[in-house]
C-alpha positions as CSV (number, residue, x, y, z in Angstrom):
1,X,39.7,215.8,161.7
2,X,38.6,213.6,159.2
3,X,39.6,214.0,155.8
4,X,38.7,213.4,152.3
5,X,39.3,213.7,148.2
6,X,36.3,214.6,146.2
7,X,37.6,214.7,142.6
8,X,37.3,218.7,141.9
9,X,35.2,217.6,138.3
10,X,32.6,216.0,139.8
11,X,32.6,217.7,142.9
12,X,31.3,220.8,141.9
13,X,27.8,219.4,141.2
14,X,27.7,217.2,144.0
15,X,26.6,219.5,146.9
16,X,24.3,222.2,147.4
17,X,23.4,224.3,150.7
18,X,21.5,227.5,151.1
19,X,23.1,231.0,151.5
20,X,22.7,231.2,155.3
21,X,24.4,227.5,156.2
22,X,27.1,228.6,154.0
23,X,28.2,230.8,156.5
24,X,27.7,228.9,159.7
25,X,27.5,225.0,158.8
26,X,30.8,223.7,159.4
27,X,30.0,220.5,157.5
28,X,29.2,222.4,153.8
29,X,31.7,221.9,151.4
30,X,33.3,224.4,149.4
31,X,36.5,224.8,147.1
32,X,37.0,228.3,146.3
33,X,38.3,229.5,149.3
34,X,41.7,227.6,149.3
35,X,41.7,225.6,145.8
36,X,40.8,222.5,147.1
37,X,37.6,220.1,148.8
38,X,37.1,221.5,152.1
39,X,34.1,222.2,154.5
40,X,33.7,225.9,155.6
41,X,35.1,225.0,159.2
42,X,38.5,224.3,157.6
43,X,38.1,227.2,155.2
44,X,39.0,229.9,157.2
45,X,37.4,232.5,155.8
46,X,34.3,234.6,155.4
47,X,32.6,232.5,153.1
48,X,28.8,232.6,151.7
49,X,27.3,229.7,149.1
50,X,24.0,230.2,147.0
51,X,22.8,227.0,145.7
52,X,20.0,226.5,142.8
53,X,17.1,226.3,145.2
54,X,18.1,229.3,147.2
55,X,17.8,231.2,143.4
56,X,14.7,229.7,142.8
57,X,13.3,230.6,145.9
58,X,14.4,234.6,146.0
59,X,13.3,234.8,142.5
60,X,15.8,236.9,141.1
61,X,16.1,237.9,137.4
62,X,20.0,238.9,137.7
63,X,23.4,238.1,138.8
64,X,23.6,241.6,140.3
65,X,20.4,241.2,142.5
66,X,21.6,237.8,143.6
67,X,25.1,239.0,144.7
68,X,23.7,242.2,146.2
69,X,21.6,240.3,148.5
70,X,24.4,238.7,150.6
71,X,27.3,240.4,153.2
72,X,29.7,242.4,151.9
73,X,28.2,243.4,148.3
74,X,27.2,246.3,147.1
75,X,26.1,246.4,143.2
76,X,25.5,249.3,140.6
77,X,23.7,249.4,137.6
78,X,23.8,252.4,134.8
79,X,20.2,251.9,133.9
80,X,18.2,248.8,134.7
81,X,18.2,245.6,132.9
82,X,21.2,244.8,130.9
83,X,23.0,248.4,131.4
84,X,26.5,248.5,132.5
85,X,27.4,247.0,135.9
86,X,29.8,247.6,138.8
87,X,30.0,245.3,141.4
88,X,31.8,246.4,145.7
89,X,32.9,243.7,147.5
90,X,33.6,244.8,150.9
91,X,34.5,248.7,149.4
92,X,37.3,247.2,147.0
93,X,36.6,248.1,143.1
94,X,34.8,246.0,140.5
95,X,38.1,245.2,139.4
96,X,39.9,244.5,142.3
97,X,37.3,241.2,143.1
98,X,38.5,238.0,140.9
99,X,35.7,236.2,139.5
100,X,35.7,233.0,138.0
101,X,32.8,230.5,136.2
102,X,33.6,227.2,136.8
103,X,37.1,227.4,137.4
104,X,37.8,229.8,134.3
105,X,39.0,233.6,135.4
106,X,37.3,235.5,133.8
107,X,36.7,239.3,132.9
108,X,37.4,242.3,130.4
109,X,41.9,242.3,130.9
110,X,41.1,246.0,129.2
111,X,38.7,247.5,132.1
112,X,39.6,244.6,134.8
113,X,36.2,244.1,135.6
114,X,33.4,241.4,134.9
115,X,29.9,242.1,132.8
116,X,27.8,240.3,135.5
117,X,24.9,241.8,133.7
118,X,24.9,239.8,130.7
119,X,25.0,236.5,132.8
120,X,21.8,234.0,132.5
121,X,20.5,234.0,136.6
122,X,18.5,230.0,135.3
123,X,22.2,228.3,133.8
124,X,23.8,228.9,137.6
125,X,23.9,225.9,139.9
126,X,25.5,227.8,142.5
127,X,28.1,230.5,143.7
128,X,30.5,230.6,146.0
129,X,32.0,233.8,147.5
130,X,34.9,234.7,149.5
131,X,35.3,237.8,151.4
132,X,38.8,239.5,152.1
133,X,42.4,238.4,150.2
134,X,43.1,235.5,148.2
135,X,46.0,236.7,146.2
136,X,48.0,233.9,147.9
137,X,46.0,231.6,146.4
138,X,44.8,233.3,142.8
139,X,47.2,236.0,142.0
140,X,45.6,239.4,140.8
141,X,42.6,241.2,141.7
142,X,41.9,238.7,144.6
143,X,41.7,242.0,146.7
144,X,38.8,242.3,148.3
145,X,37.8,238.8,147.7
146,X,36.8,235.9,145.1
147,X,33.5,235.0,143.7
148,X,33.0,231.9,141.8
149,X,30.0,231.3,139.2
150,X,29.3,227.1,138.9
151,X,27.4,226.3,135.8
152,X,24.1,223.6,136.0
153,X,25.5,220.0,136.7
154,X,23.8,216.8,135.6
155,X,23.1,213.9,138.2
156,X,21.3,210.6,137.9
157,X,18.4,209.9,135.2
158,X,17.3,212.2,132.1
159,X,15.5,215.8,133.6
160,X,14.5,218.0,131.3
161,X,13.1,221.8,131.8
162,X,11.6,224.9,131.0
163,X,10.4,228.0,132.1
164,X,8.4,231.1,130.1
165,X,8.0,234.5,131.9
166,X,6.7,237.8,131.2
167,X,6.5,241.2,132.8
168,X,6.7,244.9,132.5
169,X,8.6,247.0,130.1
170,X,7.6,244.6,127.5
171,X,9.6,242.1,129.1
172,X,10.1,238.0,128.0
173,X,12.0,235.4,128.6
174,X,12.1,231.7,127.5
175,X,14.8,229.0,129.0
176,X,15.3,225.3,127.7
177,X,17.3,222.8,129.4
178,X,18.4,219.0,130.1
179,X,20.5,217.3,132.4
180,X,21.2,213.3,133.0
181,X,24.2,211.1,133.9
182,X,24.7,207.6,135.1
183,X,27.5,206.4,137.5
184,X,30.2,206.9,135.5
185,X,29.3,210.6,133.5
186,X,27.4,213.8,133.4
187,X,26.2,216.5,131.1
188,X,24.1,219.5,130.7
189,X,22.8,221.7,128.2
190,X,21.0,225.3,128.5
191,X,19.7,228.0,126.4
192,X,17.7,231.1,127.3
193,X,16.5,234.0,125.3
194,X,15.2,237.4,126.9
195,X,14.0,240.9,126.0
196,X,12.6,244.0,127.2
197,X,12.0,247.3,125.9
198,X,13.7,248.6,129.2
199,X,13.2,252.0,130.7
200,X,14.5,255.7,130.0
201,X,17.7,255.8,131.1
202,X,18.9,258.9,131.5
203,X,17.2,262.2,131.6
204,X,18.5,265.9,132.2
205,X,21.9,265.1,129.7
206,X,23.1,266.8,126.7
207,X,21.5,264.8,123.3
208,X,19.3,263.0,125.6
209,X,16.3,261.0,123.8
210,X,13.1,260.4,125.7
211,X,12.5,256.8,124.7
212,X,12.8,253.2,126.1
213,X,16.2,252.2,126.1
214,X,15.6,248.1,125.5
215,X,18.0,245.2,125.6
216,X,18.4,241.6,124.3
217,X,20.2,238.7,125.8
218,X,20.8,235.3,124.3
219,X,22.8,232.8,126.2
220,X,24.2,229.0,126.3
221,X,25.7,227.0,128.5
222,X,27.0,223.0,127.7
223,X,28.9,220.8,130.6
224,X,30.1,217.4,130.7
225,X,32.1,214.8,133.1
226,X,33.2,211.4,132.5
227,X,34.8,209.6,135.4
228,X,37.2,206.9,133.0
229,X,38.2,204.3,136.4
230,X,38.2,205.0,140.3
231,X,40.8,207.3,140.1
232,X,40.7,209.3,136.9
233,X,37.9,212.0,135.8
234,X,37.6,214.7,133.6
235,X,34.3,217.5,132.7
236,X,34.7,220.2,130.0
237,X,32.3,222.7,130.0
238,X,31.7,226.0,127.8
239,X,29.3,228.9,128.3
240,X,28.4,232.1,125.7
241,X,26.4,235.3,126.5
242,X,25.3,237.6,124.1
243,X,23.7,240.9,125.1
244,X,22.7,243.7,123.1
245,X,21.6,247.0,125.1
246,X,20.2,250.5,123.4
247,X,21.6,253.8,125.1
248,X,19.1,256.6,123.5
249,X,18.4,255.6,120.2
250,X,21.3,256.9,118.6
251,X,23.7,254.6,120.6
252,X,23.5,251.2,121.4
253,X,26.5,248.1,122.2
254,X,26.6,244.7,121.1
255,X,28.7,242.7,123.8
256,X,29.9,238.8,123.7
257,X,31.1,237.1,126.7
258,X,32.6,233.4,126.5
259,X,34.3,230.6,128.6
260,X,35.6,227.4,127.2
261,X,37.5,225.0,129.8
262,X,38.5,221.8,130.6
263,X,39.6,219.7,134.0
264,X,41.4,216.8,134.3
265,X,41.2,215.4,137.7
266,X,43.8,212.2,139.4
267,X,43.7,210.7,142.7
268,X,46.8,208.3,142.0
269,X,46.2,207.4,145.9
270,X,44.1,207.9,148.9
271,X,46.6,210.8,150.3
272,X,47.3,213.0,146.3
273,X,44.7,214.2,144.3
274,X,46.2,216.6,141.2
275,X,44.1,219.0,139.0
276,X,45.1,220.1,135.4
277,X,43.1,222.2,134.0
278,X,43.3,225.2,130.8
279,X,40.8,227.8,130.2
280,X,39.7,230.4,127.6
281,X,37.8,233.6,128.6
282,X,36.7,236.1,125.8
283,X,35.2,239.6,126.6
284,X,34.0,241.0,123.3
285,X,32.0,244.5,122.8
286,X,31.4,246.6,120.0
287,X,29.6,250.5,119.7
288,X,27.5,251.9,117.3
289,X,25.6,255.5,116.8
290,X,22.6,255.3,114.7
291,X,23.1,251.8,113.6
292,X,26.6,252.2,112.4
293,X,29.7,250.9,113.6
294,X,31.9,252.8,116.1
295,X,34.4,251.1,117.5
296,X,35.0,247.5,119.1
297,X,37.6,246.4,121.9
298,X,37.7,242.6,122.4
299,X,39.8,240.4,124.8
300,X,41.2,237.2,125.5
301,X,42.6,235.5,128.6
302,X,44.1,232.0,127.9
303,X,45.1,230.0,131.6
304,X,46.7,227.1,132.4
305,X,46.8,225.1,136.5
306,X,48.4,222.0,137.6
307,X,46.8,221.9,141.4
308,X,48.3,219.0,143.5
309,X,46.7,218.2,146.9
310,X,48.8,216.2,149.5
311,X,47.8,215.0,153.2
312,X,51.4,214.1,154.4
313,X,48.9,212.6,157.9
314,X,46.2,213.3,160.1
315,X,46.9,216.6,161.5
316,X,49.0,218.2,158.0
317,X,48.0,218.9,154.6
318,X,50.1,220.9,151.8
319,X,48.6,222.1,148.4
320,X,50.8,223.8,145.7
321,X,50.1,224.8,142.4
322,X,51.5,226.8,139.0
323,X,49.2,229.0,137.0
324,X,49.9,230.8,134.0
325,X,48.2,233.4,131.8
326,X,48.4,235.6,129.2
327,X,46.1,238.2,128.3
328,X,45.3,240.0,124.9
329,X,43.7,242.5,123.6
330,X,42.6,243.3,119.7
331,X,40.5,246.7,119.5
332,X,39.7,249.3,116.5
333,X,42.2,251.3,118.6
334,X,45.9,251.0,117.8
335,X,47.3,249.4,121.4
336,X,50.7,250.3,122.1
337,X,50.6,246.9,123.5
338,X,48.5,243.6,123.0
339,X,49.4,241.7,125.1
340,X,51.3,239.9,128.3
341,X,51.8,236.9,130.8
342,X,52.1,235.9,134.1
343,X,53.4,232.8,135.8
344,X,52.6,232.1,139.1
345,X,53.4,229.9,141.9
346,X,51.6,229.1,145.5
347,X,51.8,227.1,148.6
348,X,49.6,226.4,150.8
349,X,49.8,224.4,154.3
350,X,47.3,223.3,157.0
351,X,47.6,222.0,160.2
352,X,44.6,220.4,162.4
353,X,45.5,220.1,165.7
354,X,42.2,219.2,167.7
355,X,40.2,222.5,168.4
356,X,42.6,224.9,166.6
357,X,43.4,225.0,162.7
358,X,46.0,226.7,160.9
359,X,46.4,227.9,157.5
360,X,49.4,229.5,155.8
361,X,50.0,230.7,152.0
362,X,52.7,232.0,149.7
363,X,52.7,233.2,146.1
364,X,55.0,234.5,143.8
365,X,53.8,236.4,140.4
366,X,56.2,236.6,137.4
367,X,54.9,239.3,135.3
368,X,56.2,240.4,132.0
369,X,55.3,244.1,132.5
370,X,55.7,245.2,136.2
371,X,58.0,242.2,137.1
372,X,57.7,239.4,140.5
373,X,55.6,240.4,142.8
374,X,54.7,238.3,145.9
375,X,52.5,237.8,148.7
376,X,50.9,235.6,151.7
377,X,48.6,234.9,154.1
378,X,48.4,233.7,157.6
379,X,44.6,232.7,159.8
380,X,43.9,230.4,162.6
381,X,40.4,229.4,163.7
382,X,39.7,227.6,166.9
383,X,36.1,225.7,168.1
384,X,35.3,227.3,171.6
385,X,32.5,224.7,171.6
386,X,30.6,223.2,169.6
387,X,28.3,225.8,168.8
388,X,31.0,228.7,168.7
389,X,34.3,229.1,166.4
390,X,36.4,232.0,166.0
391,X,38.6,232.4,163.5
392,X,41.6,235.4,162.1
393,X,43.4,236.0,159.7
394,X,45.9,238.5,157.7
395,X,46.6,238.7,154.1
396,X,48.3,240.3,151.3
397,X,46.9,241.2,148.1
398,X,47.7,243.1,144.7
399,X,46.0,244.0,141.4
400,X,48.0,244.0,137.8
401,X,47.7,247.0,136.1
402,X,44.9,246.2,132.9
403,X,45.5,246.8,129.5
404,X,44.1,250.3,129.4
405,X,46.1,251.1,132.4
406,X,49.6,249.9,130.5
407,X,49.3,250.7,126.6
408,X,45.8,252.7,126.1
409,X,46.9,254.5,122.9
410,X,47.9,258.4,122.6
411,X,44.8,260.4,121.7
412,X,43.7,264.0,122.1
413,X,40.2,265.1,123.3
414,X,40.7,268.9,122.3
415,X,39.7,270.6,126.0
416,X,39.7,268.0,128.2
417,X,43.4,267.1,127.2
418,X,44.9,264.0,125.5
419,X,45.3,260.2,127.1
420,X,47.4,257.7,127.4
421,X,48.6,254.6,129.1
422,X,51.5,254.2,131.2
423,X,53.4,250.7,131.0
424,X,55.7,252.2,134.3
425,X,52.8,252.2,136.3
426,X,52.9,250.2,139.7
427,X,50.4,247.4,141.1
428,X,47.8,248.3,143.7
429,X,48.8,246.8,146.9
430,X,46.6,245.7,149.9
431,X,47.1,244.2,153.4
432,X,44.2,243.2,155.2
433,X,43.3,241.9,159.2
434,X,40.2,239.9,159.6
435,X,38.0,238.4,163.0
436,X,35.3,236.2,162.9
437,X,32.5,235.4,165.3
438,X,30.3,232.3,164.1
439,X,27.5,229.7,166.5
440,X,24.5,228.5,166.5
441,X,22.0,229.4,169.5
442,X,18.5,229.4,170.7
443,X,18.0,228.3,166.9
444,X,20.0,231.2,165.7
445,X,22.7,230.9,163.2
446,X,24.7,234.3,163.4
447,X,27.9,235.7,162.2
448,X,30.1,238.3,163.0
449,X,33.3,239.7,161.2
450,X,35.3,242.4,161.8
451,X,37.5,243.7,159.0
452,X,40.3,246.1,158.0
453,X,41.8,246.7,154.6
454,X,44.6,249.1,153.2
455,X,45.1,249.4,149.6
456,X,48.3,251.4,148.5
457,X,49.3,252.5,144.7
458,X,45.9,252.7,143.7
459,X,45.1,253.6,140.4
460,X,44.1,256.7,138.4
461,X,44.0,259.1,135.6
462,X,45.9,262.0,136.6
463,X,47.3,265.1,134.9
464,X,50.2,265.5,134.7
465,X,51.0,268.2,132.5
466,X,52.4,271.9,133.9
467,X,50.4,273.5,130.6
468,X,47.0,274.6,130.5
469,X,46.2,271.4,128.3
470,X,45.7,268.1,130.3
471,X,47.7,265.7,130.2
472,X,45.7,262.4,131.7
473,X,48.2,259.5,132.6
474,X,47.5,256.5,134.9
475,X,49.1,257.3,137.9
476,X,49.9,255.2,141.6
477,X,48.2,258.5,143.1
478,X,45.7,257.3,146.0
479,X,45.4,255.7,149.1
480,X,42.2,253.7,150.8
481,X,41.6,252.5,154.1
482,X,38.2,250.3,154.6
483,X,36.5,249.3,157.8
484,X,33.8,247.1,158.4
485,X,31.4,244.9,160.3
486,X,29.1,242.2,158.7
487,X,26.6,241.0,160.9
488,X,24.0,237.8,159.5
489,X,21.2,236.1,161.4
490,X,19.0,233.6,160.7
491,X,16.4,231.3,161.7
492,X,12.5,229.8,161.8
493,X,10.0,231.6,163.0
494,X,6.2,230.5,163.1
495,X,6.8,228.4,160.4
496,X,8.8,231.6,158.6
497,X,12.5,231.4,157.8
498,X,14.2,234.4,158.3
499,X,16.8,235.6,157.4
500,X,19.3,238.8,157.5
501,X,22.7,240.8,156.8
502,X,23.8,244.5,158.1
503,X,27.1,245.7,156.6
504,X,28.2,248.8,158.2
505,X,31.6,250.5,156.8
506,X,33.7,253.2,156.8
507,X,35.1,253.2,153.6
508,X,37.9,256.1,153.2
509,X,40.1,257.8,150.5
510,X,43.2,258.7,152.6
511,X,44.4,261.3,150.5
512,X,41.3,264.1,151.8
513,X,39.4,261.7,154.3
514,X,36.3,261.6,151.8
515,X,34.6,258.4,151.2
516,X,35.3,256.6,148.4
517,X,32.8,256.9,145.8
518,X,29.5,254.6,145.6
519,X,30.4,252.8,148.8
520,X,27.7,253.6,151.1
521,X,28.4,253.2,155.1
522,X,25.1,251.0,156.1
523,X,23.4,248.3,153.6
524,X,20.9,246.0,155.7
525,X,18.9,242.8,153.8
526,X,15.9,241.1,154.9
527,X,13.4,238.8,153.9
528,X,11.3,236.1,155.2
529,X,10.0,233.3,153.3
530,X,7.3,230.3,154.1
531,X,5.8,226.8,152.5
532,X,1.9,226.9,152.7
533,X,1.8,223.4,151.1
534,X,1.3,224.0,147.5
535,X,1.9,227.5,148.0
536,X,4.7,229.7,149.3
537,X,5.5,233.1,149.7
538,X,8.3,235.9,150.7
539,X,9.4,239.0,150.9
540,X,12.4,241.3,150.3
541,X,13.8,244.3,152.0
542,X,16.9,246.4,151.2
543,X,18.1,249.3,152.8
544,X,20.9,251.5,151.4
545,X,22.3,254.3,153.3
546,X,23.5,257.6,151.4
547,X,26.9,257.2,149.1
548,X,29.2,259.9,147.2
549,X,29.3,260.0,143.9
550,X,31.5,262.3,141.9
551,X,30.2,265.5,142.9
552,X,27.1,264.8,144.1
553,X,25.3,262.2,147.2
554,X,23.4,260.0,146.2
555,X,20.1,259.6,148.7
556,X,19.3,256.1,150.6
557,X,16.4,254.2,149.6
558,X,14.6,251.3,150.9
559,X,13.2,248.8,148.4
560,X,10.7,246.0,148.8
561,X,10.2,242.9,146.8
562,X,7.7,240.5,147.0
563,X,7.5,237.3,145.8
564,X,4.5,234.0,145.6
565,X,4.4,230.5,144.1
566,X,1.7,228.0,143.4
567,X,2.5,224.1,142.4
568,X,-0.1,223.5,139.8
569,X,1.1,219.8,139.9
570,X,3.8,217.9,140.5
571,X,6.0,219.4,137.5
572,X,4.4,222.4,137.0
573,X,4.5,225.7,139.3
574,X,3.6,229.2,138.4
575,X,5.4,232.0,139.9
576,X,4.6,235.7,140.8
577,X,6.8,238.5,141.8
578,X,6.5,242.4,142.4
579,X,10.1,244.5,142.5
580,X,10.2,247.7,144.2
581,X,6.7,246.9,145.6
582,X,6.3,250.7,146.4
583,X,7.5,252.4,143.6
584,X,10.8,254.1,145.1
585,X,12.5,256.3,142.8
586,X,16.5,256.2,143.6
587,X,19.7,255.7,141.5
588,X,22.6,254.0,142.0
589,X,24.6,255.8,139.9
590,X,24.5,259.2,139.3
591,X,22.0,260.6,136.9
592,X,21.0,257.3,135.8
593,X,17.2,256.0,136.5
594,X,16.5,252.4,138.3
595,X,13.2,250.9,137.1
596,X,9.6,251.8,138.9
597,X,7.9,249.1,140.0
598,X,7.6,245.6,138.0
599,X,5.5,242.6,138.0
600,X,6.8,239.1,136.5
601,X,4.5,235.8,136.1
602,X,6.4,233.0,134.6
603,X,5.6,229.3,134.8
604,X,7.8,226.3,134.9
605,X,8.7,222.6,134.6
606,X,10.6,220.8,136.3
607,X,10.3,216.9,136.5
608,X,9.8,215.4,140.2
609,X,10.4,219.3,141.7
């Protein structure tokens, strides 16, 4: 197998494919999946890509919708536009999926989870995400998989753009942006601005206000790369998101979210490329009740790589690496701790040997809190021809206890009991056994995977008290077993291209057989999409099966988008779309309302598009 160094700074805006290839295209190039420049045949993994003009074409308005269109994903929002998010890869918890933008991990290190719904869908180049373990590789959270947000890149030329949309609820949006480079640099700049007077979004609660609950989003994004001689480059790139969001109108959140980082990227010779990069991630909220101030919980995570990349021959390749970080935390709540680190250290070796390719992985974790902590991985893949590769693999994972989890501070709720962290508590702990199924025939790409994960130590508040007054204490209390399939088809069809994805699990709490909340067994996606010439158009369909949810089941619902274009010239286009074309009423999480249907009309310009 032929192999290659593609500096990691300037590879990240050098190729672009469409979700379905990602998946079955052996020749698409990728680097989350094991750190380095590799196409997906070598990836050995589940692996899905979304470039810009995949985006563009599905016409979504969100992170959220964009994720929950591909395998493995499920999403929740608390309301609608700009409302609190959860995100289910493959059953695991929002905060047991690492997710980085461009490089950076990011994330709140108090709740472990990311605020994908503050995140501008028209700053995204592309996204790249891994299903199943990557601890091995990444270190925490990397449970049930990795997704990785890359920020617009700058190619050849000057291109300036711009876009102005409208819709329902009030709702508008205005983006500006420019790009250019020569051979020997890049850059990038974006800004977007975007309101809506939003929906209702709760109903049937105690102090509930029958109003519009609205939100605001601001957000920037700057990147840059200079490549100094053949074998020496570097980008820095930084990106802010501001989002303010109305619960009732006595409550309402102001939250910031940030990334600064830099890479510096050396190919000394043709057989060692080495990656140094640091980062900055900053997760900032605040509450208010009428307009005044409540209470505000902001984080940091500072990181540091070195990433060195050797091919000792033909047939054998060996990556290592050192990360640290340290994570803070500086709240209007008195912390009984602010902070910690973590030094890591992974290996990772490959071996080609004609059909069959091997990969294997070691990390070890040194935590201040919980201690070392270690894990691997081990997958082979083999071409049965050349329109049919199977692959396997097993892995280890773990998630860090957050900040809450370790040093939320003492404090009593009256009834329901006082809280506290618990800075004894254990990691969460996974091992998980993978098959994949991928070809090309009669002009269909397809995929199937096969999947099994375990997750000990996981995490809760428990009581622990032997009064009548609760006690509620993080606790290793629970056990989870998930099983699942993920089917995906594509192909052309009378000038249509189609494509789909059918996830079905079983995902189940082992400690009373229930199933684990929000993680519904069946989630299919379809749509279809065509080129009339100066016009094009598409549609949606998603199909959720019923989920638990506390208490309560949440019903299924089917939802259909639809979605037009028409290139007014060679610049301009005007686009249409229609969400939830037939007005299904359904939640996502308990008692909180989705939107009815919308309409959007925005128009664009986009030099030589």
């Amino acid at each position: 197998m032929n192999k290659f160094f593609v500096p990691a700074a300037l590879l990240l805006g050098s190729t672009s494919i469409s979700a379905v290839q990602a998946d079955t295209n052996p020749d698409t190039i990728v680097v989350t999946a094991s750190r380095t420049a590799q196409t997906v045949d070598e990836a050995l993994a589940s692996v899905t890509v979304i470039d810009r003009e995949e985006i563009e074409r599905k016409q979504v308005q969100t992170v959220n919708e964009l994720l929950s269109t591909t395998p493995g994903v499920m999403t929740v929002d608390n309301g609608g536009r700009g409302k609190t998010s959860s995100l289910y890869l493959r059953g695991t918890n929002s905060d047991q999926v690492l997710v980085m933008i461009d490089g950076i991990k990011v994330g709140s290190t108090t709740s472990g989870s990311m605020a994908f719904e503050h995140l501008a869908i028209d700053q995204i180049e592309r996204v790249e995400i891994v299903r199943g373990p990557r601890s091995s590789l990444y270190g925490s959270e990397a449970i049930g998989g990795v997704i990785q947000i890359f920020t617009r890149r700058g190619t050849q030329g000057l291109t300036p753009r711009f876009s102005a949309g409208l819709g329902s609820n009030d709702s508008h949006e205005v983006t500006f942006g420019a790009s250019g480079g020569n051979d020997n640099g890049w850059f990038s700049a974006d800004i977007s601005d975007y309101s809506t007077d939003g929906i209702d979004v709760r109903e049937g609660v105690a102090n509930h206000d029958p109003d519009d609950d609205g939100y605001d989003n601001r957000s920037w994004s700057l990147n840059g790369g200079y490549r100094f001689t053949d074998w020496a480059s570097a980008q820095l790139h930084w990106t802010r998101n501001e989002g303010d969001s109305d619960y009732d109108n006595y409550a309402s959140s102001e939250s910031d979210l940030e990334t600064l980082g830099g890479t510096l990227s050396l190919t000394p010779t043709d057989n060692w490329a080495l990656d140094l990069s640091l980062g900055r991630s900053k997760d900032e909220a605040a509450q208010y009740s009428r307009g005044e101030y409540q209470s505000h919980i902001d984080t940091e995570r500072d990181t540091a790589s070195i990433v060195s990349h050797h091919i000792l021959n033909e047939n054998n390749e060996l990556s290592w690496g050192v990360d640290y970080q340290e994570d803070k935390v500086s709240s209007s709540n008195e912390y009984t701790g602010t902070s910690r680190d973590n030094t890591g250290v992974f290996g990772l070796y490959q071996v080609y040997l004609g059909a069959h390719d091997l990969a294997f992985s070691l990390r070890t974790d040194d935590d201040e809190q919980f201690g070392r902590h270690n894990t691997g991985s081990i997958a082979w893949g083999v071409q049965l021809d050349p329109d049919l590769r199977l692959f396997a693999s097993y892995g280890t994972a773990f998630r860090a206890p957050d900040l809450n989890d370790l040093y939320w501070p003492y404090e009593d709720y009256g009834d329901w009991g006082t809280y506290e962290g618990n800075p004894d508590i254990k990691p969460e702990e996974s091992k998980s056994l993978e098959f994949g199924l991928s070809g090309t025939h009669a002009g269909v790409q397809w995929s199937a995977n096969v999947y099994q994960t375990e997750i000990d130590n996981l995490i809760d508040w428990a009581d622990i008290s032997e009064t009548s007054t609760p006690r509620n204490v993080p606790q290793n209390v629970d056990e989870a077993r998930i099983r699942g399939i993920e089917l995906t088809a594509a192909t052309q069809l009378a000038g249509w291209n189609l494509v789909s994805n059918l996830d079905l699990m079983d995902p189940e709490n082992r400690e009373d057989g229930s199933m684990l909340d929000r993680r519904p067994r069946r989630m299919l996606n379809l749509s279809a999409d065509r080129d009339f010439g100066v016009w094009s158009a598409g549609v949606s369909t998603q199909s959720v099966s019923e989920r638990n949810d506390g208490s309560d089941q949440l019903g299924g619902y089917t939802l259909v988008n639809l979605r037009g274009a028409y290139k007014l010239t060679q610049d301009w286009s005007l686009r249409a779309r229609v969400a939830n074309l037939f007005d299904k009423e359904y939640e996502t999480a308990r008692n909180y309302n989705q939107p009815d249907r919308e309409f959007w009309l925005s128009i664009h310009y986009t030099p030589g598009s």
